[in-house]
N, C-alpha and C positions, 0 to 999 in steps of 0.2 A: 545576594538574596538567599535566604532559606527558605522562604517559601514564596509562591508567585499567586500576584493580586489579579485574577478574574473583574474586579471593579462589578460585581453583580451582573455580570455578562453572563451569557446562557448558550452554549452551541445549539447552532439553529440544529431541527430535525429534519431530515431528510430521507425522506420514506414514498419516493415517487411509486404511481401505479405500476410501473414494470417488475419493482421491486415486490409487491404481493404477490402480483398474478406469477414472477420467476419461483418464489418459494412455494405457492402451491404447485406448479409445475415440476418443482424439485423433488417433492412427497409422490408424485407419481414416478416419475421416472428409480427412485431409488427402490423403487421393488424388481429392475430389471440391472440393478447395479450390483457387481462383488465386492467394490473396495472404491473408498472415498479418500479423493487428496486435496487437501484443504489446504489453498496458497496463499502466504501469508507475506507480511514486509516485515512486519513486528513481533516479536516473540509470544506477548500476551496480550496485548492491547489490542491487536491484529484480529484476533479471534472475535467470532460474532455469536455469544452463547446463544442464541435464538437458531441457528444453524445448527448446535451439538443436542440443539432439546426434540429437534422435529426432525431430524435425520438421522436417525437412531445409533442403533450401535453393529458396529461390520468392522472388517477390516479398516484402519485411517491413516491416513500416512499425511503429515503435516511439513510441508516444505518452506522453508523461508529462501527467498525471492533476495535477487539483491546479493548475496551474501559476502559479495568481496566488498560493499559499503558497509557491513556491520564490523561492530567491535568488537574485535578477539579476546576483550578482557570483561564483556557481558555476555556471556552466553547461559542464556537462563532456562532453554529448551528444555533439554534433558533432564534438568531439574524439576522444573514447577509444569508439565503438561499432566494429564490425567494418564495414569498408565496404559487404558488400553489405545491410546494413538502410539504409532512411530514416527517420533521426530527425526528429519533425513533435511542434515544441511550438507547441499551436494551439489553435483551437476548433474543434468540429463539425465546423462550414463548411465545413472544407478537403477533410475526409478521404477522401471517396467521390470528388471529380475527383482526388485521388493517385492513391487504388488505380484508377480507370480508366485514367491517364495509365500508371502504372507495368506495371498484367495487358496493356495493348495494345501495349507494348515489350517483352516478353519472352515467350519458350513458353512457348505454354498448354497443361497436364498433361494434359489431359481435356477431350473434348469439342468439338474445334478448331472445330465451327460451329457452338457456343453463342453466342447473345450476350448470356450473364446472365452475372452475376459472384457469385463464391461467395467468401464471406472467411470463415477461423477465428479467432475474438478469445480470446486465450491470453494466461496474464499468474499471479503468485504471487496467494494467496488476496486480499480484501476490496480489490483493488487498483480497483475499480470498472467490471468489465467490463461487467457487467448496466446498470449505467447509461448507459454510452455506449452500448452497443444502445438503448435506449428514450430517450435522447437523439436518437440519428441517426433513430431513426422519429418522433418529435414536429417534426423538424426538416422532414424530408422525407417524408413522408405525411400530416403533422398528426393522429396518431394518436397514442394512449396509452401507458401498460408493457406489453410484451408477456412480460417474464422479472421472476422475484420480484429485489429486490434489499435489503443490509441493513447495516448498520452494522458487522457482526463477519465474519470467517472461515469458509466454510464453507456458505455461503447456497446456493451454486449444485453439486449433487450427482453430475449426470452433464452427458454431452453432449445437448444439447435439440436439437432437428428443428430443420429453418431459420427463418429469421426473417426475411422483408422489412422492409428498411429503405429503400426506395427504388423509385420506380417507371420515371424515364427519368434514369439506365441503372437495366436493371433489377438491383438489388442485393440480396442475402442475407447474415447474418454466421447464424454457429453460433457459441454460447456454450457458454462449456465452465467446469468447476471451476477452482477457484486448484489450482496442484502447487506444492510447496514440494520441495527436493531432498530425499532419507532420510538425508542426516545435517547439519545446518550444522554445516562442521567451523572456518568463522572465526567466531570470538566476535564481533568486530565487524559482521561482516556481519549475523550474527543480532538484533543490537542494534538497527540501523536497519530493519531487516525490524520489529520486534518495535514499533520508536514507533512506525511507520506501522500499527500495526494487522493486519499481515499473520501474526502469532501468535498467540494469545489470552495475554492479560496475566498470567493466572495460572499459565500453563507456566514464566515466567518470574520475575516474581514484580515487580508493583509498586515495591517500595523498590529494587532493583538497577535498572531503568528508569528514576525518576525520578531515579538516582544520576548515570544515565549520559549521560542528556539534559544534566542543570545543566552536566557537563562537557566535552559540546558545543557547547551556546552559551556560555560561556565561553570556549574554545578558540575559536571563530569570533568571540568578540566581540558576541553575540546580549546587549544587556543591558537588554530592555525588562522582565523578569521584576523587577528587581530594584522602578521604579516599581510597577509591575500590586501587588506583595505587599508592599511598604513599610519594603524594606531601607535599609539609609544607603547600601549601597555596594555593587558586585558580592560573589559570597562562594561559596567552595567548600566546604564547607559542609553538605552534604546535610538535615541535620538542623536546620538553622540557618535554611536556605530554607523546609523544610516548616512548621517553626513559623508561620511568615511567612505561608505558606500558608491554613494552619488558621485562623489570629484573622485574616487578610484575608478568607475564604472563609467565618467562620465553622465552620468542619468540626471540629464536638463529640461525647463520647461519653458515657454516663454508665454508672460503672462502681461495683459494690459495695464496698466496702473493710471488714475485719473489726474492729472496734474492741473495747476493753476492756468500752463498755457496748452492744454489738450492731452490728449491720450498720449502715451509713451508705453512700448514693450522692452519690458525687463525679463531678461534670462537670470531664472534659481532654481536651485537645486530641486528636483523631483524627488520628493521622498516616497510617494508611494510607488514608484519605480524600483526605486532603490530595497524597498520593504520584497519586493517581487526578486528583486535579481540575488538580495541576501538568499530569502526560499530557494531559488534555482540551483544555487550553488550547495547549498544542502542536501538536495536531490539528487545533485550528479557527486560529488563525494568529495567535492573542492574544498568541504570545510575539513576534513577529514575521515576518518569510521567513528561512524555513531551506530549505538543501538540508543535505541526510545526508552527501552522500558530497562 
């Protein structure tokens, strides 16, 4: 396929109250901020311009998440971001001598003879910020989780008090909610937001998902899926694949059927199992490295 049929379908909006009341929490708190690190899964599609419009402009240091599941032959960072961010595809390690190399080259908003650094970690929902917070403290303080963290959208409510992650220099980040924009007006955008987890799968709906993936890595040439579920050959196919899915994954259902002499249950194949265990497998990196965009 060259191009991929939406069928007039429309990504639901997803603009819960935690998500206002977090961004006006966010406009407060960024006056006590030096440097914003913006956590991302996806290159550009990840980013929430509603976040670059009301969180001005400071220091930004934009991290992609994930990054031994991305593809070493898209990397579009360094290329296509706005120049005053620093894109940093890294580990850990790096990010706290950034943001002190970068808050001590630039005016400091507040507080000119602090010498703690205060960072806000901003980024679309489930994109992993709570992680790298209790990341950077296990790293540099040898200490535990200090913020809940979770698998879906939505984990993290408001903006939390500060959080040390660092003792020389001494360091703070504030976590804050995922904000997704109030309308995603590109379907595609919403698509890629939507396999990374940053929607919940059933605003969208499973089968159009694993519709849209197969037609990405196809498009890109991703064709370890076809091994992994025990096709002959790559295949566009949606239905074709999930089968595939199902009797490789095992993913069964058993359903009643009315007969002339009574009810009888018949075991078949679970497709919208199978549409879920394809997603899963994309997620953990079993189809291979993909970037999105």
């Amino acid at each position: 396929r060259e191009r991929f049929d939406f069928g007039g379908r429309d990504v639901a909006s997803w603009f819960p109250g935690h998500m206002a009341k977090g961004l006006r929490q966010m406009r407060a708190a960024l006056r006590r901020a030096d440097c914003l690190i913006e956590h991302i899964h996806i290159p550009l599609s990840g980013r929430n311009p509603l976040l670059q419009q009301v969180l001005g402009i400071r220091p930004h240091i934009l991290v992609l998440n994930k990054m031994d599941l991305a593809d070493p032959r898209r990397q579009l960072v360094s290329t296509q971001v706005h120049s005053l961010v620093t894109a940093l595809l890294c580990a850990s390690l790096q990010i706290i001598p950034l943001v002190t190399k970068l808050v001590d080259n630039s005016p400091r908003y507040h507080r000119a003879e602090s010498t703690e650094y205060s960072i806000l970690v901003i980024g679309v929902p489930n994109v992993g910020k709570s992680s790298l917070i209790n990341s950077l403290r296990r790293l540099h303080l040898k200490k535990g989780k200090a913020t809940a963290v979770g698998g879906e959208p939505g984990i993290t409510k408001a903006v939390l008090t500060r959080i040390q992650v660092s003792e020389k220099p001494l360091v703070y980040l504030v976590d804050t909610p995922g904000v997704l924009p109030p309308k995603l007006g590109d379907m595609e955008m919403g698509m890629k937001l939507a396999l990374c987890g940053t929607i919940r799968d059933h605003l969208v709906g499973e089968d159009i998902m694993a519709d849209y993936l197969l037609y990405t890595l196809n498009k890109q040439q991703h064709f370890r899926y076809v091994h992994r579920y025990g096709l002959a050959e790559a295949c566009d196919d949606i239905q074709t694949v999930l089968r595939h899915v199902a009797l490789a994954q095992g993913k069964t259902q058993k359903v009643k059927v009315l007969t002339g002499t009574g009810n009888v249950n018949v075991t078949v194949l679970n497709y919208t199992a199978a549409a879920y265990e394809f997603l899963r497998d994309f997620r953990a990196g079993n189809l291979g490295k993909v970037t999105l965009d």
